[in-house]
N, C-alpha and C positions, 0 to 999 in steps of 0.2 A: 504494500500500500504506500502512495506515496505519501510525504509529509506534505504539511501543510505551503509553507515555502517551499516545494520542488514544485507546485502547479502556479507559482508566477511565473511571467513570460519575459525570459531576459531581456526580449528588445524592446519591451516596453519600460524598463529600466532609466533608461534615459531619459530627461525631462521635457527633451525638446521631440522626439519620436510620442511621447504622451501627449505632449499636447497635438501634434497632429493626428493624433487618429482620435483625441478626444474631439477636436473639432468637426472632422471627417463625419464623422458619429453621429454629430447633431446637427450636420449639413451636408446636403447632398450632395453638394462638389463645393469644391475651392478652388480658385487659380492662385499659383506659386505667388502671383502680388498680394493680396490678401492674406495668405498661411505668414509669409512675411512679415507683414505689418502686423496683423492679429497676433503672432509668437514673438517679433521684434527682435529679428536674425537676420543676422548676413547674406545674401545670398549663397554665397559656399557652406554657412553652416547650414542652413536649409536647406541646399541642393546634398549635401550629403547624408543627412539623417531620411530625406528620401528615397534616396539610392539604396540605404538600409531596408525602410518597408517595404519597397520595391521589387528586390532581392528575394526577400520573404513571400512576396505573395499579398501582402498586408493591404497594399493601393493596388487601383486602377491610372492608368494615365492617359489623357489625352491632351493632342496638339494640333491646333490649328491656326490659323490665321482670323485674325477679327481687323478690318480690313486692312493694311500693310503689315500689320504689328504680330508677330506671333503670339500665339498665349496656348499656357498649359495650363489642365486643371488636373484638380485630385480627384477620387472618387476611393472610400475605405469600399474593397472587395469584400465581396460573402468570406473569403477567409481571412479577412484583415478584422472584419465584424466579428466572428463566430471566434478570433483569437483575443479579441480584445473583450468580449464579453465574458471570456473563461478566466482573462486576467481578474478583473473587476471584481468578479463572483469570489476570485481566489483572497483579493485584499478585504473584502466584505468578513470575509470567513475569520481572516486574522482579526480586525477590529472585534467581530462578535467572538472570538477567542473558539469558535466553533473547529473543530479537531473532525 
C-alpha cells in the first residue's frame, strides 16, 4: 500500500507548474501572455515549467496566428486533469490527517 506522501505528484511540486495547471483547471484555455502575467514569470521561466507538463502529458497546446501575431494557448488534458485531481485529493488527505 502506498503511503500517504508516495501519491503526491512530483511535478506538481513546483510552485510555478501548480499554479499553471491550477489555472488550467478553472479555465479553459490560457494563452502563454496571460499564464505570464497571471503567474508573473519570465518568459523562459514559463516557457520551461511548460515544456515540463508538456513532457508529461499534463497540457494541451495550441498555435496559431491571431492576425500577424502568433499566439499559443494552454489547454490542462484529460490526463493533466485526472493527474492533478489525484494530486489535490492526495494533499486533502494529508490536511485531514486521513491515512
Amino acid at each position: 500500500m502506498k503511503s500517504i506522501i508516495d501519491k503526491l505528484n512530483k511535478v506538481f511540486e513546483n510552485r510555478i507548474r501548480l499554479g499553471i495547471m491550477s489555472l488550467l483547471m478553472v479555465n479553459e484555455s490560457l494563452t502563454f501572455k496571460a499564464l505570464k502575467g497571471l503567474l508573473k514569470v519570465s518568459d523562459g521561466n514559463l516557457a520551461s515549467h511548460i515544456s515540463t507538463l508538456d513532457k508529461h502529458g499534463y497540457i494541451s497546446v495550441e498555435k496559431k496566428f491571431v492576425g500577424n501575431k502568433p499566439q499559443t494557448t494552454y489547454f490542462a488534458s484529460e490526463t493533466g486533469k485526472s493527474a492533478f485531481e489525484e494530486h489535490l485529493t492526495a494533499l486533502e488527505e494529508i490536511i485531514k490527517g486521513l491515512h
